[in-house]
C-alpha positions in Angstrom: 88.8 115.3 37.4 88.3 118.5 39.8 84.4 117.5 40.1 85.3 114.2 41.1 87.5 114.9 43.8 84.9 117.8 45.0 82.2 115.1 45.0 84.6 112.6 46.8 85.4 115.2 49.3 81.8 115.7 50.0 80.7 112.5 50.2 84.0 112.1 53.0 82.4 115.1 54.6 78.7 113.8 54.4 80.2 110.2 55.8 81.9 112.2 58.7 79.2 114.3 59.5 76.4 111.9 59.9 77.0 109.6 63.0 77.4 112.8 64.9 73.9 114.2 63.9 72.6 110.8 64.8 73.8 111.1 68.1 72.1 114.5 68.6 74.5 117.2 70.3 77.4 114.2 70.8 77.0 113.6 73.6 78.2 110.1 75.1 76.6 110.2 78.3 73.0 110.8 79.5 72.4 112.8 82.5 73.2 110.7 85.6 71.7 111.4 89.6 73.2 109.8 92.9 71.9 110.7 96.5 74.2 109.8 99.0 72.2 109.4 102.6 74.5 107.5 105.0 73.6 107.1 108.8 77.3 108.5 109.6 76.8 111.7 107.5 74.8 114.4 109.0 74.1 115.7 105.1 72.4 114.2 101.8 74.7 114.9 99.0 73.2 115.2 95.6 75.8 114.9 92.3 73.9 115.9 89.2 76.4 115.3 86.2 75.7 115.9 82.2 77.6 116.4 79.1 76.5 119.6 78.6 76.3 122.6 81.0 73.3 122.2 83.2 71.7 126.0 83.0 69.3 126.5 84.9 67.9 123.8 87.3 64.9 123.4 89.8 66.0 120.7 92.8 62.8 119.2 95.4 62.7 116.6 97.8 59.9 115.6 98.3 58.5 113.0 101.3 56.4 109.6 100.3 52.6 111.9 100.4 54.4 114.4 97.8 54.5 117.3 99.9 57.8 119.3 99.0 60.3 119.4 102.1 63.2 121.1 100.7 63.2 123.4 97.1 65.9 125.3 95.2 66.0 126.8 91.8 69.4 127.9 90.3 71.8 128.2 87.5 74.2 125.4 87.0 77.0 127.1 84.5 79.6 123.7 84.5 78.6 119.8 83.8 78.0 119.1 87.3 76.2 120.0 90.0 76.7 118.9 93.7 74.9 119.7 96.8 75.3 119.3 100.5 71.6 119.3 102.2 71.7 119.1 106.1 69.7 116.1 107.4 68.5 117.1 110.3 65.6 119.7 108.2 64.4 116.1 106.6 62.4 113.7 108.7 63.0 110.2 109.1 61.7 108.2 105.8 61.7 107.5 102.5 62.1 111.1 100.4 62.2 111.5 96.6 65.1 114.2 94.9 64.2 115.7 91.7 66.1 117.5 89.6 64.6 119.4 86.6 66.5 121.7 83.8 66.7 122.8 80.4 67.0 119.1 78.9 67.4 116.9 81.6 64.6 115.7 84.5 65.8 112.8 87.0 64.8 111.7 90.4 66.2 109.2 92.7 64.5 108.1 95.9 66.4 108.1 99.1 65.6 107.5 102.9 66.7 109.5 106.1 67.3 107.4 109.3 
């Protein structure tokens, strides 16, 4: 009778366990990017978010050619990551953000006016 409550309790366990493995480190959400460029706003704002803490993170923009306009490497200790970048360094155009850490790599394409 004890062994086949231990083996029931197990098997509960084993049951419980298993869709959270399957879903890696449980997390819901995958890493998410948004640029923000208005004509109004005299800054880009880039929102990194992710499940887990970010760590450390290399941010480019880059313009259409590839050439890298704006670079920053930093530690990101919460689950988001938000920065203000001043327009006027940027030229008029289309411009590519990237954003590269530990287990995330995203970029979003934006344009300056």
């Amino acid at each position: 009778m004890l062994r086949t409550a231990r083996i029931l309790v197990l098997a509960s366990f084993g049951a419980w366990v298993s869709p959270m493995s399957a879903a890696g480190d449980g997390c819901g959400s995958r890493p998410s990017l948004n640029v923000q460029c208005s004509r109004s706003s005299a800054f880009v704002q880039v929102n990194v978010a992710n499940c887990r803490r970010i760590g450390k993170v290399v941010l480019e923009v880059r313009d259409k050619e590839g050439r890298v306009l704006y670079h920053e490497e930093g530690k990101a200790l919460a689950e988001e990551l938000v920065r203000r970048l001043d327009k006027g360094l940027l030229p008029r155009g289309t411009h590519t953000v990237t954003v590269a850490g530990r287990d995330l790599a995203l970029s979003q394409p934006f344009t300056v006016e």
